[in-house]
C-alpha positions, 0 to 999 in steps of 0.5 A: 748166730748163736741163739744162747749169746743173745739171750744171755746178752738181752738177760743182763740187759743189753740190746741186739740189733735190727739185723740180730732180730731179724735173722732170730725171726727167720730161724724161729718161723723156719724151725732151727730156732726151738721154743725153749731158747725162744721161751728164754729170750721171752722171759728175759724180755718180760724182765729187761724189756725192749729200746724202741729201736728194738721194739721197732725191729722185732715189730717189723720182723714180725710184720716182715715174716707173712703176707698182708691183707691187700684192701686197696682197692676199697676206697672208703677207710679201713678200720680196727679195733683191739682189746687187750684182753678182759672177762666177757669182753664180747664188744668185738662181735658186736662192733664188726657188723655194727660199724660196717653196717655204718658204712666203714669197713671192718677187716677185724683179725682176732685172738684166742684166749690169753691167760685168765682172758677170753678171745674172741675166736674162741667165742665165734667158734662157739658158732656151730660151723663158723669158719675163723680160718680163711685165706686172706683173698677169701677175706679180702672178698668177704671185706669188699662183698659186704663190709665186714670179716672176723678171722684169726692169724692166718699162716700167712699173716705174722707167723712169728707172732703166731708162734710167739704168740702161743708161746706166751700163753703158756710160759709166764710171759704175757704182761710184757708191755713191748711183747704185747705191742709188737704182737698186736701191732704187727698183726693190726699192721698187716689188715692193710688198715687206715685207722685202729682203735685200741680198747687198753683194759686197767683194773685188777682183771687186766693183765696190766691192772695198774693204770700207769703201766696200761697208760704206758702199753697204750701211748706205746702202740699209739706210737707204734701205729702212727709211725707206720701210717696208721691213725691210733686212737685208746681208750682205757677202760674198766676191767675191775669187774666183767664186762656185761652178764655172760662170761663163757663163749657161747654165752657171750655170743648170745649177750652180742646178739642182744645187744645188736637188737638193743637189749644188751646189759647197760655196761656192755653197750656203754663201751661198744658205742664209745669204741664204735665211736672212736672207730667212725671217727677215726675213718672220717666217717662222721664230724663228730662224736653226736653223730656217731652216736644217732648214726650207731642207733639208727643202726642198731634200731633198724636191724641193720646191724643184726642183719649184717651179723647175719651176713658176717655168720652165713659168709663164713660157714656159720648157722645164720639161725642163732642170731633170730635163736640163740638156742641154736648156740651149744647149752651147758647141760647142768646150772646152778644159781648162786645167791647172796650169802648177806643183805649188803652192796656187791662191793666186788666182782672179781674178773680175774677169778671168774676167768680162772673158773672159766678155764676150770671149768674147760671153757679156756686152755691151761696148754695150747693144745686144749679143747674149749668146751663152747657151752660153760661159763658164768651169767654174772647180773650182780653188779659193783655198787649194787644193794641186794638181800640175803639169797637175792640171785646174783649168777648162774654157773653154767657147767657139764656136769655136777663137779663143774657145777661145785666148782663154779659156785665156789668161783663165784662165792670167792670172786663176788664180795658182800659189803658195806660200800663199793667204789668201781672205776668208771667204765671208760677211764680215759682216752689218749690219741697221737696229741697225749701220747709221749713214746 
């Protein structure tokens, strides 16, 4: 195999074979493919794209190239759920303990930061101790032993797409609707898993914002997953503004644990219960969507599913006591209010621009070997829609120092627009299943 002739075979559009990936596949994993002609080959897939028979190849080498989860021996169906990534987007810390504290389990394997997004290991690390890096017997036990576990790619899941992974973030080349399907679904295939539900997000701070192309990624992975077994549910959802209040991991974690207790910001528990809906859906768990619902109240009104979240934390190193005190949680130590320049309607609240602050203000990474500070980010209460008053408070920056501060309220006065009207997507925009997908 000569790694040059198939970049330049995949650049002017042509198509490698099953056997060509996987042998590619192997060389990268073991080290005698370099990052530099794999950062090639990505750039040349982000402009010519992948057939589905290659899409299918590079998926299943991927898949091939770890170990998996082995929950077969847990009879009740194994469920996921998948963001593709948005700005205080937290609904995955709440959806773990909150449907398996319904009774369905809940392998979940998560992310970090991607681009402009936050990820939600990078959130549960903002945990003081919290472990995302267990073994996959270790989860394994932790998934039977209380119905529930939030870990990151292990070295033994995908390890190409671990790699590959890493690799996007930094070379330009996250928007690729088959890149994007084949790291996530190798990743999802490998949780031994019944069913997943896909949040796909659309709107200007999505990294494909146009409803088509998001429509396209979904109906791709739908396809992906129910070729291999697994029941594929998406919903397409807003990501025209962030999700919730806090946007800043540490933060977000504190807006999780509210909402558990039923005192999260309304569009936030919106899209966690329609998610969590999906999720008990789709592992047969209830007939319908009115008794998801009641099911998922019941669970939030009675503790249960703040009890297991303390379960969640205690099983994996974590200090149990920041879910009764969130002040446990790390604090920026400087904070500024910013207010509104003009009497008006909040006609925008730009997502992608606070997850650009974020990374400024050292809560994300500009390479992969960046450190996060867990305690930066941004409380943003103004809403699309909204009419407030000249110097109404409208977020708080939460930075580490002075400079961090200026920086912050610069963000925010460039991502938050005063008009005179606003017209912001419904917060869930559309559903597709195996019926409406066409890939």
């Amino acid at each position: 195999m000569v790694v040059a002739r198939l970049i330049e075979r995949k650049r002017d559009g042509g198509t490698l074979s099953p056997e060509e990936w996987a042998e590619l596949l192997d060389g990268y994993v073991a080290g005698r493919v370099p990052d530099y002609q794999m950062a090639a080959l990505l750039m040349a897939i982000m402009w010519r794209g992948l057939r589905p028979e290659e899409l299918a190849a590079l998926t299943d080498g991927m898949l091939a190239s770890g170990d998996r989860l082995r929950l077969d021996g847990i009879a009740a169906p194994k469920v996921d759920k998948h963001s593709t990534g948005g700005v205080g987007d937290k609904t995955s810390l709440l959806l773990a303990p909150l449907v398996a504290s319904c009774g369905v389990p809940v392998p979940m394997m998560s992310g970090r930061g991607l681009g402009h997004t936050g990820g939600t290991l990078d959130k549960l690390e903002a945990i003081p101790g919290f472990r995302t890096d267990l073994s996959l017997r270790d989860a394994e036990a932790q998934v039977a032993r209380i119905g529930c576990v939030m870990i990151g790619q292990t070295p033994e899941i995908a390890p190409a797409d671990k790699r590959l992974y890493a690799l996007r973030d930094v070379t330009g080349t996250v928007e690729s609707i088959p890149l994007i399907c084949a790291s996530i679904m190798s990743k999802k295939l490998a949780e031994d898993l019944d069913a997943l539900v896909l949040d796909v997000k659309t709107g200007s701070g999505a990294f494909l914002p146009e409803l088509d192309r998001a429509t396209e990624l979904a109906e791709t992975m739908i396809a992906t997953g129910e070729a291999r077994g697994c029941r594929t549910v998406a919903l397409l959802t807003a990501m025209d503004r962030p999700l919730g209040h806090a946007c800043g991991n540490a933060l977000e974690v504190e807006e999780a644990i509210a909402g558990l207790r039923g005192e999260g910001p309304a569009d936030l528990m919106e899209v966690t219960l329609a998610l969590a809906d999906e999720m008990l859906l789709a592992a047969r768990a209830v007939p319908d969507v009115g008794a998801a619902r009641e099911l998922l109240h019941a669970a939030i009104a009675s503790g249960r599913a703040l009890e297991r979240l303390r379960q969640l934390v205690d099983a994996q190193g974590g200090n149990p006591a920041i879910v009764d005190d969130p002040g446990a949680l790390p604090q920026a130590p400087e904070s500024a209010v910013y207010e509104a320049p003009a009497a008006g309607v909040v006609s925008r609240v730009e997502p992608r621009r606070i997850g650009q602050a974020i990374i400024e203000l050292g809560g994300g990474r500009r390479t992969t070997d960046d450190v996060i500070d867990p305690a930066v980010g941004f409380a943003i209460t103004a809403k699309p829609g909204e009419v407030v008053e000249r110097g109404q408070p409208l977020a708080t920056v939460h930075a580490r120092d002075a400079a961090g501060v200026a920086v912050g309220l610069r963000a925010l006065a460039e991502a938050i627009t005063i008009g005179e009207s606003a017209a912001p997507l419904p917060l869930v925009v559309r559903r597709l299943a195996r019926e409406t997908a066409s890939c």
